[in-house]
C-alpha positions as CSV (number, residue, x, y, z in Angstrom):
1,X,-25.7,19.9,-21.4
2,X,-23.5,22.5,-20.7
3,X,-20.2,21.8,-22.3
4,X,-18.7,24.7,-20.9
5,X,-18.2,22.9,-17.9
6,X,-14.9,20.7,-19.7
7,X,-13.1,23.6,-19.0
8,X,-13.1,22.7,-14.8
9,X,-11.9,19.1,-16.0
10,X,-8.7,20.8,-17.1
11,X,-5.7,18.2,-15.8
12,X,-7.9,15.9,-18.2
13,X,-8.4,17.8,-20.8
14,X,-4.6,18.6,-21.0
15,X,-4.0,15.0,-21.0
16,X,-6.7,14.5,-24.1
17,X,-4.8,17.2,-26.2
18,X,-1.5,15.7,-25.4
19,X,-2.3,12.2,-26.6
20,X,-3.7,13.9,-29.7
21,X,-0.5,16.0,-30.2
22,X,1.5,12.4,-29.6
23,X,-1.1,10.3,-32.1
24,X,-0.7,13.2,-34.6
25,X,2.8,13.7,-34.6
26,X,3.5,9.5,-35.2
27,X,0.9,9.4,-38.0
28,X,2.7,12.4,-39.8
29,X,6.0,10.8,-39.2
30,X,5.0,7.4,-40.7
31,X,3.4,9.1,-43.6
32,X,6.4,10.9,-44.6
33,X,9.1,8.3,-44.3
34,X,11.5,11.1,-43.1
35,X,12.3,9.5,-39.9
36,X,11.9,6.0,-38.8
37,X,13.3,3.1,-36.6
38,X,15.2,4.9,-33.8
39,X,15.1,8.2,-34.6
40,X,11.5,8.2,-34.4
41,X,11.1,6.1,-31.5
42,X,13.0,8.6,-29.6
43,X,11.5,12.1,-30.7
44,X,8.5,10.5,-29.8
45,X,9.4,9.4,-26.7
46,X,10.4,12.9,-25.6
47,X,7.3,14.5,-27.2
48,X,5.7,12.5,-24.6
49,X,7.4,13.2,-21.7
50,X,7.4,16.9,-22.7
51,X,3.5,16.9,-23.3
52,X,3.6,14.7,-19.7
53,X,5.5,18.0,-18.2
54,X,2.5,20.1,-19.9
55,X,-0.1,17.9,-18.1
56,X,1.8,18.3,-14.7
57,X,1.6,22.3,-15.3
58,X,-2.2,22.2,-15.6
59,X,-2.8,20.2,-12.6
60,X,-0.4,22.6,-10.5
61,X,-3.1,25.3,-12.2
62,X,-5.9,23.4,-11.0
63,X,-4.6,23.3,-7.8
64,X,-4.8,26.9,-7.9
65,X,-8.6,27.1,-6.7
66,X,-8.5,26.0,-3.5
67,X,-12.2,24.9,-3.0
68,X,-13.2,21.5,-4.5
69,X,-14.8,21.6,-8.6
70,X,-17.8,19.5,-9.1
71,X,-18.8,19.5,-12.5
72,X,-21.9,17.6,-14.8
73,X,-23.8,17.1,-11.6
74,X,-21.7,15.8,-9.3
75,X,-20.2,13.1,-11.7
76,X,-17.1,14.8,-11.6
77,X,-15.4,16.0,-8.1
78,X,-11.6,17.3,-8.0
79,X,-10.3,17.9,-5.0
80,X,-6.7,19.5,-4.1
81,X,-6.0,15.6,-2.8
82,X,-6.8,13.9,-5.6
83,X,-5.2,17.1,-7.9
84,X,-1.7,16.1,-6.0
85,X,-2.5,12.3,-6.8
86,X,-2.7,13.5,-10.4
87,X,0.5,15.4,-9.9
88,X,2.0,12.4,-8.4
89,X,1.4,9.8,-10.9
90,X,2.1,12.0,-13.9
91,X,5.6,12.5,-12.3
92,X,6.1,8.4,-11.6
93,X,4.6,8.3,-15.9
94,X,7.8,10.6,-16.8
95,X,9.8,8.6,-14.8
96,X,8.6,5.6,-16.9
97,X,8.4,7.4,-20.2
98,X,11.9,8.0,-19.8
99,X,13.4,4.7,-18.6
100,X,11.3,3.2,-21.7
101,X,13.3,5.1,-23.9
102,X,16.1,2.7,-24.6
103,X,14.1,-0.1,-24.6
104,X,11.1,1.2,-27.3
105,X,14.2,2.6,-28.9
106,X,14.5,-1.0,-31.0
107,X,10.5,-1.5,-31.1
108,X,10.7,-0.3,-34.9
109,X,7.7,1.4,-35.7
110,X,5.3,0.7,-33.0
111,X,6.5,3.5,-30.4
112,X,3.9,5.2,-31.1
113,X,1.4,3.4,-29.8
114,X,3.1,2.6,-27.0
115,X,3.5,5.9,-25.5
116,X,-0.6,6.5,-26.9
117,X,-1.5,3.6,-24.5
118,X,0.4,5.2,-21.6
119,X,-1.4,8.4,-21.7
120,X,-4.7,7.0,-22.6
121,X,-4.7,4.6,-19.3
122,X,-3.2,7.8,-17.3
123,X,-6.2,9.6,-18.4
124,X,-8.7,6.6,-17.3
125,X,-6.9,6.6,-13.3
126,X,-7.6,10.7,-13.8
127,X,-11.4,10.2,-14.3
128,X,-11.5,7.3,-12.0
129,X,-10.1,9.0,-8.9
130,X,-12.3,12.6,-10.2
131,X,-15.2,10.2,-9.9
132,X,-18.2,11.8,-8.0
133,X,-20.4,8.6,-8.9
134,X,-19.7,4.6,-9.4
135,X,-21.3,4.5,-13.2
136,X,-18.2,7.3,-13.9
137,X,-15.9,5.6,-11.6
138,X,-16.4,2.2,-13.2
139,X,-15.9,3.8,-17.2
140,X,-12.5,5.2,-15.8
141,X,-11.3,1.9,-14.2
142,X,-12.2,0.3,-17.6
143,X,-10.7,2.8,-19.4
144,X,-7.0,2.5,-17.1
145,X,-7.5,-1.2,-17.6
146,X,-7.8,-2.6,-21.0
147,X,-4.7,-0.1,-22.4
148,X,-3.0,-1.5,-19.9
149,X,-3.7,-5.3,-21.0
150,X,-2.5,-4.1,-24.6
151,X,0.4,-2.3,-22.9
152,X,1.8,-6.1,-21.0
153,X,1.3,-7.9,-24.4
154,X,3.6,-5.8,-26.2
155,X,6.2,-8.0,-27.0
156,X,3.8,-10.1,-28.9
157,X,6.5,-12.8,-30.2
158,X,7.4,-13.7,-26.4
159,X,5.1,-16.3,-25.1
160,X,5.5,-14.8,-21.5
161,X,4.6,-11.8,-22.5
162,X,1.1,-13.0,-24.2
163,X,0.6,-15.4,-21.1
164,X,0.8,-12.1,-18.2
165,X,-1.7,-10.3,-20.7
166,X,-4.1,-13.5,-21.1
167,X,-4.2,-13.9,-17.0
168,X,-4.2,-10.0,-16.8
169,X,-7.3,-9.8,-19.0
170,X,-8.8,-12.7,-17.6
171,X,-8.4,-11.4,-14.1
172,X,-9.6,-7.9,-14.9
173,X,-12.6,-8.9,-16.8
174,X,-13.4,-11.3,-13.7
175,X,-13.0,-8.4,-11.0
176,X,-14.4,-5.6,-13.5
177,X,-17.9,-8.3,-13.5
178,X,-17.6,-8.7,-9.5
179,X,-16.8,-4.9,-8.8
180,X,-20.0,-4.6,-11.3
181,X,-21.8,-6.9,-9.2
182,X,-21.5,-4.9,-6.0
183,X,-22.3,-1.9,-7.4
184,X,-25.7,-3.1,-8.5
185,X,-26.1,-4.1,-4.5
186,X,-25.1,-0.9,-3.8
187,X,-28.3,0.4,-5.9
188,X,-30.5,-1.8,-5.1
189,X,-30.0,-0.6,-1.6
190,X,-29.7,3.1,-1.7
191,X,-31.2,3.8,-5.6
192,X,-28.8,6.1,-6.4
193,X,-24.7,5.9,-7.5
194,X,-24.0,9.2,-6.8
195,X,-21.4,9.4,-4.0
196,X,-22.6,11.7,-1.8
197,X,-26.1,10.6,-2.2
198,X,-24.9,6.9,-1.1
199,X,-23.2,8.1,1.5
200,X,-26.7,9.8,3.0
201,X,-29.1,7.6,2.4
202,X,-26.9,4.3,3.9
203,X,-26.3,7.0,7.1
204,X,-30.1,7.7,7.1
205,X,-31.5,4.5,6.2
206,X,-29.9,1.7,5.2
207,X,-26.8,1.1,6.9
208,X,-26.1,-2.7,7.6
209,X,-28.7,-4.1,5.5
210,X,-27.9,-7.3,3.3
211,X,-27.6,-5.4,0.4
212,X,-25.6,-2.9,1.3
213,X,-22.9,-5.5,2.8
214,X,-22.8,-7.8,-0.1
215,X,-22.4,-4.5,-2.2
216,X,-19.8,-3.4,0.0
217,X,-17.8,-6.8,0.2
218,X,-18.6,-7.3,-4.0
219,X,-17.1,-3.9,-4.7
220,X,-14.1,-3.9,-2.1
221,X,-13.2,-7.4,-3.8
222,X,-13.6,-6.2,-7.2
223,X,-10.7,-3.1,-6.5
224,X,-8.6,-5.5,-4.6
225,X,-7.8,-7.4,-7.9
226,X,-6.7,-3.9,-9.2
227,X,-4.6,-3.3,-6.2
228,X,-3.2,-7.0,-5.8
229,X,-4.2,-7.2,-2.3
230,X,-4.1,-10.8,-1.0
231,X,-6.1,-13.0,-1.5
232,X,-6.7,-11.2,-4.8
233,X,-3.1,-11.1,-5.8
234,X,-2.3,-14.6,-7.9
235,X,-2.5,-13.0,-11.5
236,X,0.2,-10.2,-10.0
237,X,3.6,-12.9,-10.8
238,X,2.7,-14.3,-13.7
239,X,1.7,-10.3,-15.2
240,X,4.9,-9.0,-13.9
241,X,7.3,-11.3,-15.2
242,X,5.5,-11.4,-18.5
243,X,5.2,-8.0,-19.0
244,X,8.1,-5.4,-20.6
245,X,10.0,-4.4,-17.8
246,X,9.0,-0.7,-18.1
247,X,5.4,-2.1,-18.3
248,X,5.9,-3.8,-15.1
249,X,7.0,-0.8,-13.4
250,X,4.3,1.3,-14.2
251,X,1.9,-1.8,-13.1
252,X,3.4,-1.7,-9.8
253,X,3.8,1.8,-8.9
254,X,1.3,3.9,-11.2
255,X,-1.9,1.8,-11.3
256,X,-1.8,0.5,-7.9
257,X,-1.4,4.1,-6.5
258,X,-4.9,5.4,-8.1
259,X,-6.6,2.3,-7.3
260,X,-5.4,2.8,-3.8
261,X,-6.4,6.7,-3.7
262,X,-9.7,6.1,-4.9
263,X,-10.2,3.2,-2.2
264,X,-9.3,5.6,0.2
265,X,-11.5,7.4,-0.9
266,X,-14.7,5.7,-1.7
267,X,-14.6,4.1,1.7
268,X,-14.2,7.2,3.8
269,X,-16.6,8.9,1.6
270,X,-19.0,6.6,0.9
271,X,-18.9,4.2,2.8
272,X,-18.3,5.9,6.2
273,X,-21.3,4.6,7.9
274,X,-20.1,1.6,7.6
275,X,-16.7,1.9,9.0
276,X,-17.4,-1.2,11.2
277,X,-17.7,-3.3,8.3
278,X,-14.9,-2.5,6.0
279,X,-12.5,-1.4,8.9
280,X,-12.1,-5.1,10.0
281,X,-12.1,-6.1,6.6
282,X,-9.2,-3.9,5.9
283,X,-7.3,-4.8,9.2
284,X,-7.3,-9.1,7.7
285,X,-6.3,-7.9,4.2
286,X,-3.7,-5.4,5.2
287,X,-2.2,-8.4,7.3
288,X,-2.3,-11.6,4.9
289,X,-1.1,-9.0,2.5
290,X,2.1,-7.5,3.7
291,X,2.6,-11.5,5.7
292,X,2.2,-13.8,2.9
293,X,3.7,-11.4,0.0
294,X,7.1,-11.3,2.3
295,X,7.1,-15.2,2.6
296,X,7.1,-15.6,-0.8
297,X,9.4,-13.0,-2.0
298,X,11.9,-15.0,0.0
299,X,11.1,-17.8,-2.3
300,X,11.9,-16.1,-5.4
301,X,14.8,-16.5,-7.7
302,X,13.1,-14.4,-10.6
303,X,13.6,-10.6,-9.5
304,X,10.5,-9.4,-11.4
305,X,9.0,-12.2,-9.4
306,X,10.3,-11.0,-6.8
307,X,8.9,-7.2,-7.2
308,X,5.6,-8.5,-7.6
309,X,5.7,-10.1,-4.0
310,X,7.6,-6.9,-3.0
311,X,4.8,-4.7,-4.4
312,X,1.6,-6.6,-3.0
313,X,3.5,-6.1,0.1
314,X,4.4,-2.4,-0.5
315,X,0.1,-2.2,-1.4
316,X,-0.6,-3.8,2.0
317,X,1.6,-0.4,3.6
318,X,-0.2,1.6,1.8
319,X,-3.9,0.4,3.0
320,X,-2.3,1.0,6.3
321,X,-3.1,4.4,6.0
322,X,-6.5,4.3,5.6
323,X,-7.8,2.2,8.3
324,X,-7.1,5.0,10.5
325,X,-10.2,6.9,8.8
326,X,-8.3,10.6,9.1
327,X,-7.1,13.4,6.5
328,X,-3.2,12.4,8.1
329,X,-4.1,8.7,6.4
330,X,-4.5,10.1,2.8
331,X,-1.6,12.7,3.1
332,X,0.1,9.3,4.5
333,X,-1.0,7.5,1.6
334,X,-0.3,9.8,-0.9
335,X,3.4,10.6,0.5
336,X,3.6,6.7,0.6
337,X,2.9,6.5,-3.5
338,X,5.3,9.4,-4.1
339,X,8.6,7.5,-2.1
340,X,7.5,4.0,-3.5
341,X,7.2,5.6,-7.3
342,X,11.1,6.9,-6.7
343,X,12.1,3.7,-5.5
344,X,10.6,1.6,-6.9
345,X,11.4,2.9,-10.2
346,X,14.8,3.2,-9.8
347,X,14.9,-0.8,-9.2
348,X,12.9,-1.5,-12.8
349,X,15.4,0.6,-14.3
350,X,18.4,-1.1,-13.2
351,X,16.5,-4.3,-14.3
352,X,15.5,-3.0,-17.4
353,X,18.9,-1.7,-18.4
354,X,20.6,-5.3,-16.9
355,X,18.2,-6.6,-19.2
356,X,18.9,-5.3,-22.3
357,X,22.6,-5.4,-21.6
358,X,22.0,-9.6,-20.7
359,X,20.4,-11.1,-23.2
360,X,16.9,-10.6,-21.4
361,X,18.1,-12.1,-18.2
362,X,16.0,-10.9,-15.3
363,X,17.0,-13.8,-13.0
364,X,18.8,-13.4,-9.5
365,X,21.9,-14.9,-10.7
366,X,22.4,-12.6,-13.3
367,X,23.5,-10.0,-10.0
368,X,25.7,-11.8,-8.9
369,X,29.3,-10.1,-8.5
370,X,27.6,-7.4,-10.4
371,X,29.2,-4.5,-8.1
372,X,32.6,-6.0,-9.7
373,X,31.8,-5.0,-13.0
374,X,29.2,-2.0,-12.7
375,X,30.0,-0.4,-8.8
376,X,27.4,2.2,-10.0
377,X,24.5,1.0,-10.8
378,X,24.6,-1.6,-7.9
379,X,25.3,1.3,-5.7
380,X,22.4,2.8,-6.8
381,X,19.9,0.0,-6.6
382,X,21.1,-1.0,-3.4
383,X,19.9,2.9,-1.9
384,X,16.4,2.0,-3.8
385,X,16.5,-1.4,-2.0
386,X,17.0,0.2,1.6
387,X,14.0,2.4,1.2
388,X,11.4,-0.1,-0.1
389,X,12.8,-1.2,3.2
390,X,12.3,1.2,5.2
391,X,15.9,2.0,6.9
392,X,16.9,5.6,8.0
393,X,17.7,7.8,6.7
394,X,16.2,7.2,3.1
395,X,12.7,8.1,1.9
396,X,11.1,4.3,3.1
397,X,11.2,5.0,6.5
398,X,9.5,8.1,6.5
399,X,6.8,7.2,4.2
400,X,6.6,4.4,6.5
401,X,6.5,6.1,9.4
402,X,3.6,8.1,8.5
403,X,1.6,5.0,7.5
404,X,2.0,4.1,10.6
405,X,0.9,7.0,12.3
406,X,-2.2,6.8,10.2
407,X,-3.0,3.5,11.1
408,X,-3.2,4.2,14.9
409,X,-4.6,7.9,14.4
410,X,-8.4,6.2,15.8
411,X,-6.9,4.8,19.0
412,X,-8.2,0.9,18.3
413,X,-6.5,-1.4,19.9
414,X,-7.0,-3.9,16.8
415,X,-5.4,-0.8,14.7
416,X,-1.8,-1.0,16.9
417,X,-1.6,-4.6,16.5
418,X,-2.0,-4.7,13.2
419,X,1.0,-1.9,13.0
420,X,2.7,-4.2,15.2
421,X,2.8,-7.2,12.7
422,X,3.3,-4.4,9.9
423,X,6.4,-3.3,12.4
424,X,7.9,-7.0,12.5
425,X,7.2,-7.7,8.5
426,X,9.3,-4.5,7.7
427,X,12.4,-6.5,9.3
428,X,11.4,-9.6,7.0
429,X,11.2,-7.5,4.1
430,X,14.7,-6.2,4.8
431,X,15.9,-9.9,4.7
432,X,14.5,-10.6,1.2
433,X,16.0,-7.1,0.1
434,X,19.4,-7.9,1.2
435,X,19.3,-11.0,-1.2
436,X,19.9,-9.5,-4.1
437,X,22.8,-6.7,-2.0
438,X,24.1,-10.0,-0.6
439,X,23.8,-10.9,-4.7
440,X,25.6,-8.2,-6.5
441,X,28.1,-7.6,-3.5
442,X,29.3,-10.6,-1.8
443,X,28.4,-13.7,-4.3
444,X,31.3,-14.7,-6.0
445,X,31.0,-15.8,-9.9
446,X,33.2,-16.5,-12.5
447,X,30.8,-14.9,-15.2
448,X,29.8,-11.8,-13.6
449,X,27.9,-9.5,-15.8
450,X,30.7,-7.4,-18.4
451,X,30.7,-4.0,-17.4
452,X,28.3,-1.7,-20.2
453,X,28.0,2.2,-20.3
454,X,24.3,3.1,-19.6
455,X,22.8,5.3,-22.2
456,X,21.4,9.1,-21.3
457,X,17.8,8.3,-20.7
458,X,18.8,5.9,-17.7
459,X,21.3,7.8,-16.4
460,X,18.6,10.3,-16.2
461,X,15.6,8.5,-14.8
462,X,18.0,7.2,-12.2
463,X,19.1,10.6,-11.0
464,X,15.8,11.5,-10.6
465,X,14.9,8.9,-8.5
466,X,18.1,8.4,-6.4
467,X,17.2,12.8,-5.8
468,X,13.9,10.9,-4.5
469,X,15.0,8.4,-2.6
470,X,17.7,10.9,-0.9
471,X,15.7,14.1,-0.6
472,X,12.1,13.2,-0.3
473,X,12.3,12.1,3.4
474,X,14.5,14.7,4.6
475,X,12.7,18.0,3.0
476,X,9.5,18.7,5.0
477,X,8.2,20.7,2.4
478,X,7.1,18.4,0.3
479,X,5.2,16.5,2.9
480,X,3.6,19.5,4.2
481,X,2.6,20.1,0.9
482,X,0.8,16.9,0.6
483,X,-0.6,17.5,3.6
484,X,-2.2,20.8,3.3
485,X,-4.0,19.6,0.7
486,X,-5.6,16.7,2.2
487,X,-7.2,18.7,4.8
């Protein structure tokens, strides 16, 4: 084997040194006692978000060489899409990394491994969406999910906590053995799980047989767990309120956009001869997803209850853009992850901060009257709030906009109806939104929330997000940047 060939794996490669450089540096300061607690916590922290900026640099010099790099035979393919994908979720990690700050800030000594679990399940969505054939693709989705099982049992001594990563694991073994299952269909019908090689032989040969649709239906069911798409979606509560609130950030913004890039992907790649098969799948997903989730949001009083409803419904927007089988639906999709990583974010970090500051109260009430005693920070999170719904002239609607577009670009007329019902769940969402507004502004209490003085790492991750939410949808640039490299 020619090892030389690492060298065109370079945004993963950057990622391997850096969680080296982070593992290193938390041995050496264990081992010499000179700092601990939160001193430590914090230098490591930043070490990690500084060695996540390093990543970010490689991919932008990946991205570089225009033509698509295929290395070890075809197991690994980068192209500039999946490169800005990269981009894109190592930007939403900082985000994360630096929200986390003042919460692993108290975690004594185990920091560390903390921010060693982040990169090492960043690293697994890099290989899994630089996948060129399923045996690679399935070691990176593995790889993404079992640090990501340690990473929502963290807080070991809280019995929610150990209960999200019990159904987590349970639910990821289940749809890692069903994902498996279909991918043995797959070979069985084509004899090869090489992508492109799939892609032929079903076009040549086999398209339509049994196999190939019970491989097809096995393997889309096995990633819709990953994605929460309903009806895969009942472990995505429990996990979320469980988790740490940083943890349950990333889960909803981070994973769920490489799972839904490499979809995307797969299924126009692969899976393009049978477009008549998944495409109607899709269209029944996409709609009990972004339906049912939006029902029950309304029904929650938990609000990291609430923001798993919220992003099963934000995942059913983003298959949107795919059914329209174009390069517009994954520059729509991958514009979509970038708004919903901003604003999302900037929600878990007012919760995470209300959080700490409430004695680990994350329930509805908590808000209320909370623009009394901390105008800021509700100000804030109610601009996050209007684009996850979508209103003009933040981010939302733009990203939503272009979803749509997407979704129509084949001219179906099952493709506008389903827009249609995507068009009248938007307003529904914007109900369940203005609950917690109608929460923090109009509710009267006579406990509101004391007011408390943010510390420097939230302050910062919200600036960069409410820059997001503000300037994302309103400088063209960065769209025609996506979409340049989709083409």
């Amino acid at each position: 084997m020619n090892y030389g060939q690492f060298i065109y794996m370079f945004p993963e490669c950057a990622l391997v040194i850096a969680l080296i450089i982070v593992f290193a540096f938390d041995f050496a300061m264990t081992k010499s006692g000179e700092l601990r607690g939160e001193k430590a916590n914090i230098a490591i922290g930043r070490l990690t978000y500084f060695m996540l900026m390093s990543v970010g640099l490689a991919i932008f010099s990946a991205m570089r060489q225009e033509e698509t790099i295929t290395a070890f035979g075809g197991m690994y393919v980068a192209t500039q899409a999946v490169n800005v994908m990269k981009m894109v979720l190592t930007f939403g990690t900082v985000i994360v990394v630096i929200m986390a700050e003042s919460w692993v800030e108290t975690r004594q000594r185990v920091a560390g491994e903390f921010y060693m679990l982040i990169l090492s399940t960043l690293l697994g969505m890099f290989m899994m969406m630089s996948s060129g054939n399923f045996l690679m693709f399935f070691l990176g989705l593995e790889m993404a999910s079992v640090p990501l099982a340690c990473m929502v049992a963290f807080d070991k001594n809280r019995k929610n906590s150990a209960e999200g990563a019990a159904k987590y694991i349970l639910v990821a073994t289940f749809s890692s053995g069903v994902m498996l299952f279909g991918i043995s269909f797959i070979y069985a019908a084509t004899g090869t799980l090489y992508f492109d090689d799939v892609a032929t032989a079903l076009g040549r040969h086999y398209l339509a047989t049994p196999l190939s649709i019970m491989g097809l239906v096995f393997f889309f069911s096995g990633l819709g767990f990953k994605i929460s798409l309903v009806p895969f979606h009942f472990w995505t509560a429990d996990t979320y309120q469980g988790a740490p609130t940083p943890v349950t950030g990333y889960l909803s913004v981070i994973s769920k956009g490489a799972a839904a890039i490499t979809l995307c992907i797969i299924l126009m790649k692969v899976f393009a001869p049978m477009l008549n098969y998944w495409e109607y799948m899709l269209y029944v997903v996409i709609v009990l997803s972004i339906t049912v989730a939006n029902l029950m949001a309304i029904r929650q009083n938990e609000l990291k209850r609430f923001m798993a409803f919220s992003s099963i419904s934000q995942a059913g927007y983003i298959m949107l853009a795919v059914v329209g089988y174009s390069q517009l639906g994954v520059a729509a999709l991958t514009y979509y992850v970038l708004v919903y990583i901003v604003a999302n974010m900037a929600v878990f970090t007012v919760i995470n901060v209300v959080e700490q500051n409430n004695n680990g109260r994350t329930d509805m009430a908590a808000y209320n009257g909370f623009y009394q005693t901390n105008p800021k920070l509700s100000f804030l999170m109610t601009l996050a709030l209007f684009s996850l719904a979508g209103i003009p002239p933040f981010a939302g609607m733009f990203s939503k906009f272009f979803v749509f577009m997407a979704g129509v670009q084949n001219g179906e007329p099952m493709a506008y109806f389903v827009v249609f019902i995507a068009l009248v769940n938007t307003v529904v969402s914007l109900y369940y939104y203005l609950l917690i507004v109608k929460a923090m502004y109009i509710t009267k209490t006579d406990s509101p929330l004391p007011t408390f003085q943010s510390d420097q790492a939230t302050k910062i991750a919200l600036g960069i997000c409410t820059a997001g939410i503000a300037l994302f949808g309103v400088v063209s640039c960065i769209y025609e940047w996506i979409a340049a490299a989709s083409l």
